[in-house]
N, C-alpha and C positions, 0 to 999 in steps of 0.2 A: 504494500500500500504506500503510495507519495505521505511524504509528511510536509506539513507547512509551519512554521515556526510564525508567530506575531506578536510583536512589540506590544506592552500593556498601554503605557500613556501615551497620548494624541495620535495612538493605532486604532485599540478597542476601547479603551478609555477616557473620558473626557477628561482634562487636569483640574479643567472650572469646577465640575462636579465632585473631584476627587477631594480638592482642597478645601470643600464649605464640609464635605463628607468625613474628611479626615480631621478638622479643628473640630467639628462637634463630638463627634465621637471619642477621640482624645480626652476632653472638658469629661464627657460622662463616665470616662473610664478610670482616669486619675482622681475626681471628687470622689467616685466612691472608694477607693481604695486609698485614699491619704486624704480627704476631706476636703474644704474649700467651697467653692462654687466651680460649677462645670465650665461657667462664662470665663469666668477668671482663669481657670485651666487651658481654653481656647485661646483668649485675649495674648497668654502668652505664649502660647505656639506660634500666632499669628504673629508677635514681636519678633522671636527668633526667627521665620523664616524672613522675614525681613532684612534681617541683620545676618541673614547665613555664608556668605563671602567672609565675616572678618572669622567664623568660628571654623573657617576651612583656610584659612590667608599660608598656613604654613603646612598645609595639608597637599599629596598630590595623590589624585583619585586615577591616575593612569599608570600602566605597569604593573609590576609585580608586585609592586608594593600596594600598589592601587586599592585591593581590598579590605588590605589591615588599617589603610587609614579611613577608607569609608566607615570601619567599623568603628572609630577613635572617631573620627565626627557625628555620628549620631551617637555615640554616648556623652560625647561634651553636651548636645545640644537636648539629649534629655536630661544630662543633670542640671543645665540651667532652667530647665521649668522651674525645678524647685527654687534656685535663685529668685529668680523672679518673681518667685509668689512667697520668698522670704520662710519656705517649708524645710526643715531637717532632711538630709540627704538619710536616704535610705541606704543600709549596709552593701556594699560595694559588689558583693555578690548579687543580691538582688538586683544591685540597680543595672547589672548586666544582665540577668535573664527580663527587666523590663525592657531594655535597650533592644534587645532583640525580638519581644514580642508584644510591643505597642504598637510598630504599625498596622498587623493585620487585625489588631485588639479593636484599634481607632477604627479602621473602615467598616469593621463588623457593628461596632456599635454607632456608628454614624448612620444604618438603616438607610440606606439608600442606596438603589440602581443606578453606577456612574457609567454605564456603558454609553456610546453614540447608539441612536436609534438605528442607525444601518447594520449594524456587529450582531447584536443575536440571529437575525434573520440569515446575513451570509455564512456566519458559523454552522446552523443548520444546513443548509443548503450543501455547504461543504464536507460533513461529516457525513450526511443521506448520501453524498456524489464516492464516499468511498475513500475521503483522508483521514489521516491522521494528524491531530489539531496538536500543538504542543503552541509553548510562548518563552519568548530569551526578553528577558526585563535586566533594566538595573533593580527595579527593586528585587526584595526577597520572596521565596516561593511560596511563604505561606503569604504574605500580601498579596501574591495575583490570587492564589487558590480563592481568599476571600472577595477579592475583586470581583472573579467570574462565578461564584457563587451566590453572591448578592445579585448579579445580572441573570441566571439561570440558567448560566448555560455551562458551568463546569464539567457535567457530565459526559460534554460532547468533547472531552480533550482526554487528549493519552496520559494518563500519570507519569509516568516516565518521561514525557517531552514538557513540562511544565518546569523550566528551568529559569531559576532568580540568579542574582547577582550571588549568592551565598551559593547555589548550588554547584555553578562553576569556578565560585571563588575568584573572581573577576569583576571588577565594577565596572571598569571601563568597558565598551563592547567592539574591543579593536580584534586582530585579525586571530589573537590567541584566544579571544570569548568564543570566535564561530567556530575554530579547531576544536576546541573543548566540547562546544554543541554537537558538533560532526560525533567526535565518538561515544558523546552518550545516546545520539539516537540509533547510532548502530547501522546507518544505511549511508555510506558515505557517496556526494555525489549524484543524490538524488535528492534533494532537500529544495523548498523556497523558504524564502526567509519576505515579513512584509512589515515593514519598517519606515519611522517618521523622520529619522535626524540622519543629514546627507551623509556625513563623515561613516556610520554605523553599516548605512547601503553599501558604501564603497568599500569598507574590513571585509563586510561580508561578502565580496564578491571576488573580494581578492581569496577570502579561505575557500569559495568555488560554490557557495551557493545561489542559488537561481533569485536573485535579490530585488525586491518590488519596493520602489518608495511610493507611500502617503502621503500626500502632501492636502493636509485637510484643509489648512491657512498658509499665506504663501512664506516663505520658506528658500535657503538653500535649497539646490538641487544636489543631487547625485549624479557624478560623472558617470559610476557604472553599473549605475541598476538596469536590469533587462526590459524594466517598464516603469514607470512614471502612472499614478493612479489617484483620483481625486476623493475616493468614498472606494469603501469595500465591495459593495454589488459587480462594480468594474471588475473586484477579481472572476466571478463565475464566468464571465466570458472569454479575459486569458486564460483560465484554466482549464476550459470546456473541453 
């Protein structure tokens, strides 16, 4: 069976809907479990992401190194909630297994379907036609899992092709993220990959996959994607 790999945010995810989805949820997940108001647990998510350039300034999220500091910046950037809200840090251990599971914490309980309205429908479409659905995000795997979960349509992907930035230990999605993808899907060379950010198209195309960029708002191009697409229904017809 063809497999097709797709990019979570501004692929199948809207960023707008993700980000009102992920401060609320955040607020309601941290008031309960350390108190406060949820607003206030929001208000300062929405601060730090604001401010997220100075809490990465000496951070470089590409290479080998790439993924031990993404991991080093979203723990700074969850221990300043507590800053900010003037809250006791939570013991060091903990506040690493929060660090690693507030963001699919947040989208779960932010209750809300972030997909574009075009994405469940072509997902279907393509699972009925006989692929296998998988997705290569920066974020982490249990973040898409609840992504496409909350959209209803997890069901229709391969467990095994639902690959985050943790699962191949790669934050960056340069030309060692699509290697990494290539052998855990186990089909090398038969792959498409469908992807928003130009730089990502062209790794990927360099590591040999059949590479489609989105381009939902305008945008970079990609020198060497095999096709250029403006909303996902377009794919049922290249792939037909």
């Amino acid at each position: 069976m063809p497999i097709i790999l797709f990019d979570l945010h501004n692929t199948l995810a809207d960023p707008t809907l993700v980000r009102a989805a992920y401060r609320r949820g955040l607020g309601q997940v941290m008031a309960a479990r350390y108190g406060g108001s949820a607003q206030a647990w929001a208000e300062a998510s929405r601060a730090i992401v604001a401010d997220w350039d100075s809490y990465a300034a000496d951070l470089d999220l590409s290479g080998d190194e790439g993924y031990a500091d993404y991991q080093e910046l979203m723990l700074r950037t969850t221990r300043a909630l507590f800053r900010l809200l003037g809250q006791p840090y939570p013991a060091a251990s903990e506040l690493v297994t929060l660090t690693r599971e507030l963001p699919a914490l947040a989208v779960q309980h932010g209750g809300q379907d972030t997909l574009y309205a075009d994405s469940a429908p072509t997902l279907r479409a393509l699972h009925q036609g006989g692929w296998r659905l998988g997705t290569a995000s920066n974020a982490a795997a249990n973040q898409v899992c609840v992504t496409l979960e909350q959209g209803g349509v997890l069901s229709l992907f391969d467990p095994a092709l639902l690959m985050g930035s943790d699962t191949l230990e790669r934050w960056e999605k340069d030309t060692v993220f699509w290697e990494r993808a290539w052998q855990r899907s186990g089909t090398p060379n038969q792959g498409w990959v469908v992807e928003s950010e130009a730089r990502y198209v062209d790794w990927a195309a360099d590591a040999g996959w059949r590479a489609v960029q989105i381009v939902r708002k305008p945008r970079a191009l990609a020198q060497r994607a095999v096709h250029i697409v403006h909303s996902l229904p377009e794919l049922l017809t290249l792939l037909a």
